[in-house]
Structures are given as C-alpha cells and as structure tokens.
C-alpha positions in Angstrom: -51.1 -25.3 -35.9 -51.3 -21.5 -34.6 -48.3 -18.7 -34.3 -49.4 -16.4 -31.6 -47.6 -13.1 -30.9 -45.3 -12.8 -27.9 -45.7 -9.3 -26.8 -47.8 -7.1 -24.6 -47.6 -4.0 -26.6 -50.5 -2.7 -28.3 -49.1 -1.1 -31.6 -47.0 -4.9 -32.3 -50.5 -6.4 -32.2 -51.9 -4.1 -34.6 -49.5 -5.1 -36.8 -49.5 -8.6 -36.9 -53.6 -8.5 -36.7 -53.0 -6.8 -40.4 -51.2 -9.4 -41.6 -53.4 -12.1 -40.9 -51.8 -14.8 -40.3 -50.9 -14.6 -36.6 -53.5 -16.3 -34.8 -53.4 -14.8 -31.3 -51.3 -13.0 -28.5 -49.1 -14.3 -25.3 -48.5 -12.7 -22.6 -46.3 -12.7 -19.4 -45.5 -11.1 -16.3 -42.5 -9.4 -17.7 -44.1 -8.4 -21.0 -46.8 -6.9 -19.4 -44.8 -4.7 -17.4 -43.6 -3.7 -20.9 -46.7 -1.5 -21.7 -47.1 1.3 -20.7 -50.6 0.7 -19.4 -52.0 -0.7 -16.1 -52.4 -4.9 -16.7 -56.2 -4.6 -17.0 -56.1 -1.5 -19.6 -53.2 -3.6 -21.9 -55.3 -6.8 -21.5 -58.5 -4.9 -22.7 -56.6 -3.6 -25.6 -55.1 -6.7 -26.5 -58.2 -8.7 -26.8 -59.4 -5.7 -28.9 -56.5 -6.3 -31.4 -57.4 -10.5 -32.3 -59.6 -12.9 -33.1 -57.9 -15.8 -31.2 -56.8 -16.6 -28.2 -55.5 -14.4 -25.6 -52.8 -15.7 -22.7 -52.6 -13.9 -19.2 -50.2 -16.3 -16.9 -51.3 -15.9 -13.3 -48.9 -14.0 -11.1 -50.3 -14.8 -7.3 -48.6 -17.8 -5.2 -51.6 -18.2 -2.8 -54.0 -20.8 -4.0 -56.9 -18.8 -3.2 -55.8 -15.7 -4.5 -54.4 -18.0 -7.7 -58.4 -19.2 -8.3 -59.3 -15.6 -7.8 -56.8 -14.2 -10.1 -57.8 -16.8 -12.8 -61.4 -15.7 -12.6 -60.6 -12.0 -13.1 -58.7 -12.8 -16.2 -61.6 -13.9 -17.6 -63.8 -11.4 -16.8 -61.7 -8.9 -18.2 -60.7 -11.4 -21.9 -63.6 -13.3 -21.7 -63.8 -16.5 -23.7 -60.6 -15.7 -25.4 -58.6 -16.2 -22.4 -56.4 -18.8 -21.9 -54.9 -19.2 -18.4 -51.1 -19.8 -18.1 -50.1 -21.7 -14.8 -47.1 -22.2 -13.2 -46.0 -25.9 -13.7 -45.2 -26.4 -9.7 -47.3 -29.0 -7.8 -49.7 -25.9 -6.8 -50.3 -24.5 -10.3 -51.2 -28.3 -11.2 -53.8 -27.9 -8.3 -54.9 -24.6 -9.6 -55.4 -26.3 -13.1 -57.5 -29.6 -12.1 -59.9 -26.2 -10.0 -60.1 -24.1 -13.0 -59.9 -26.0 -16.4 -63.3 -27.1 -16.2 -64.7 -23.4 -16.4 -61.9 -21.7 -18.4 -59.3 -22.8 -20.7 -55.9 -23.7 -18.6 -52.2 -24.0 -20.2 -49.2 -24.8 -17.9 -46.2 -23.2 -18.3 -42.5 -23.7 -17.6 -42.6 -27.0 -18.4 -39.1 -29.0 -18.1 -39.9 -32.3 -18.1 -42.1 -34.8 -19.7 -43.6 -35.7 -16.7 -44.7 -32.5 -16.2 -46.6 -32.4 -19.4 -47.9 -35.7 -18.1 -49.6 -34.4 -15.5 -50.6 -31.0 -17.1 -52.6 -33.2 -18.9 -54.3 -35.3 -16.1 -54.9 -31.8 -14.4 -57.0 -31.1 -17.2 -54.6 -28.4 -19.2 -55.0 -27.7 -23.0 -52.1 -26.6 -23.7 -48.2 -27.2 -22.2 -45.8 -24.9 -23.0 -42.0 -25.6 -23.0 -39.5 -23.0 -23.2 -37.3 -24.3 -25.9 -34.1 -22.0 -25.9 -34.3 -21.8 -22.2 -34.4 -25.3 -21.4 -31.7 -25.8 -24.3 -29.3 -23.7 -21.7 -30.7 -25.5 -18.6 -31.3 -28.9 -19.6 -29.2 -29.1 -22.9 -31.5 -29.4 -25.3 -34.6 -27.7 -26.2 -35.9 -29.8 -29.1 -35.4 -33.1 -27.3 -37.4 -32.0 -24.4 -40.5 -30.6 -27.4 -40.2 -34.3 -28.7 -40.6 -36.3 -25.1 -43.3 -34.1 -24.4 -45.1 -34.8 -27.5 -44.1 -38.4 -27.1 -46.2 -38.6 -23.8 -49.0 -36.5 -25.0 -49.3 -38.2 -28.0 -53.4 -39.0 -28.1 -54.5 -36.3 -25.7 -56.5 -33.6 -26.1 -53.0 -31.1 -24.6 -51.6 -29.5 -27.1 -47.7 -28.6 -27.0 -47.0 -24.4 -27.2 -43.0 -23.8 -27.9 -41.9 -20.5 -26.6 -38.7 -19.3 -26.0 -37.8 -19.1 -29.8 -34.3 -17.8 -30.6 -34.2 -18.6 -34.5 -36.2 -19.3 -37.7 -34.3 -23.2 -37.6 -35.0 -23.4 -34.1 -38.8 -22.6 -34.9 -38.9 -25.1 -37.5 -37.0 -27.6 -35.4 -40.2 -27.4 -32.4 -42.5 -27.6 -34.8 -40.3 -30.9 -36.0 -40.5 -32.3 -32.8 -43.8 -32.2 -32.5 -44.9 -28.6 -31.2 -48.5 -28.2 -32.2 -47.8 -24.3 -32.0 -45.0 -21.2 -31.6 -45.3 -18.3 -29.7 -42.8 -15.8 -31.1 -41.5 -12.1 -30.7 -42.5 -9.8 -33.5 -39.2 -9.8 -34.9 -39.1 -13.7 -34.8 -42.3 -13.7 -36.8 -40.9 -11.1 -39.0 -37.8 -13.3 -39.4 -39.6 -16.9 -39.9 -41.3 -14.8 -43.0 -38.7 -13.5 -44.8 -35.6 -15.8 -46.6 -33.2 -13.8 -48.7 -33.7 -15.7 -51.9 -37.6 -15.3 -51.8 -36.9 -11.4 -52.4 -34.1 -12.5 -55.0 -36.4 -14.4 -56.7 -38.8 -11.9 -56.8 -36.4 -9.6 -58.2 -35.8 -12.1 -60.7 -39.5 -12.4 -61.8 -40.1 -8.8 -61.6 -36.9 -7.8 -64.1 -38.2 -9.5 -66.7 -41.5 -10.9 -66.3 -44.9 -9.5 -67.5 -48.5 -9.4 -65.3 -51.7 -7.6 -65.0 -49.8 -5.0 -63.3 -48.3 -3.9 -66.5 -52.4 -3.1 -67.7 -53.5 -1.8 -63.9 -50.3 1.1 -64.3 -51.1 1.7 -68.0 
C-alpha cells in the first residue's frame, strides 16, 4: 500500500517528503493550474521533491497528440512517471499504445467494467473517485469493492482518490483499494486522532524517560 500526495504545489511536497511516509505525488489538470509555475517547471520540481512515483494525467483529446503528450511526460519525470488516462474508449486505446514503454493508470473510473478493461489495456493502476462517484453513482465504497472484485489476481492495482474523510479513507482501503491519494490536509487528518495527543498528555504528566537525563 502507498499514500501519495494530491497536490501540485511545491512547498506541500516538501513537507510531506519530511515526514516520510508519503510515498509519492498526484497530479491533475486542475491542480496544476494551481502552481504558480508553467506545467513543465512544477513537474520538474515535483519529481525533485520524491522518491516515488510521480502522476501527470494527459490533457490532449487527439490520439496522436495523446501518444505525444504521454512521451513528453516522461521525458520531463522520467521513470518516475506514471501516466493518468482518461477512462473513455480512446484513453483505453492510448493505454494498450503506451503501457508497454511507460507506466499507464486510467482514471475516472465508474464502473467495474471499466477497470476490466483498464486492465486488458495493459494499465497498472485504476483509479476511482470515491466521493465523486458516491454523489453520482451512490456509493463510492461499493464501486472500490466491484472493482477490486474484478481485478482480483491482476497485476492493476486500485488508486482511491477523491477522499473526503479519515473513515471514508479507511473504508477504500476496506474495500479493497491498494492505495489513497489524498490532499495535504487529508493526510494531516488520517494522522492525527484526538485521544492519541490525550494520551500522550497522559504519559507525559506523569511518566519518566531518557528525556528527563538528555534536559538534565
């Protein structure tokens, strides 16, 4: 399992890089147009800022100009990239072109049958946007749990997005979500649980450590 950032802003990924445990970046259209740099500068910087993977979903319609896009993506990330396609019958065309040379996820998934074919187009990861398709569909989770139903066995991995709550995050990953994509405030939140601090209160009242020689 990975948490990935959901963000295309520079100084959120320098924090979550410090804490370690955020495994790599997402990015979107609308995020992107978030930063205050030109797409190719914020990519650069992003890929500076982790280890792991970095997400660039392709904005052209054209298939031609989709392959072409794809292929600058990587140029700029480099093996870090992971592709995020449209899941419309000619982003699963762009996939089955592109997976075997760089890693492909399809995105905007609604529909188990979509995952289905994600995977026979040759995608490593499906993404479903969980809150969103809660609103649309009805429910979020059920949709995370057919898709893992159908991919059960496959190398294509399920990526839940569209995170609205710590229980909703917990619910995806329930459901069979292999990984979360989440805000920097989400992450902050799925972290922190009020009786953790009070407990640490607790401990630090009347409790005794190596502290107490490292301050002496």
């Amino acid at each position: 399992m990975a948490l990935y950032l959901d963000s295309a802003i520079a100084s959120e990924a320098e924090v979550v890089k410090l804490w370690g445990w955020v495994k790599g970046i997402t990015t979107n259209p609308t995020l992107l147009s978030q930063s205050d740099t030109p797409p190719e500068t914020t990519l650069k910087k992003l890929v500076a800022l982790t280890n792991g993977p970095l997400y660039y979903q392709l904005m052209a319609s054209d298939k031609a100009l989709m392959l072409a896009e794809g292929r600058k993506a990587f140029e700029i990330i480099g093996s870090q990239t992971i592709l995020k396609i449209p899941a419309t019958p000619l982003g699963f065309e762009v996939v089955a072109s592109l997976s075997a040379e760089i890693t492909c996820s399809v995105t905007a998934i609604y529909s188990a049958a979509q995952a289905a074919v994600a995977r026979e187009a040759g995608a490593k990861i499906a993404i479903a946007y969980v809150n969103r398709a809660t609103r649309l569909l009805g429910d979020g989770i059920a949709l995370v749990r057919d898709m893992a139903s159908v991919l059960k066995g496959s190398d294509t991995e399920i990526l839940a997005a569209s995170i609205k709550s710590p229980e909703e995050a917990a619910a995806s990953l329930q459901a069979g979500a292999d990984h979360l994509t989440l805000p920097l405030a989400m992450l902050q939140a799925i972290a922190t649980h009020e009786f953790s601090q009070k407990t640490v209160e607790e401990f630090a009242k009347g409790g005794i450590g190596l502290t107490n020689i490292m301050s002496a």
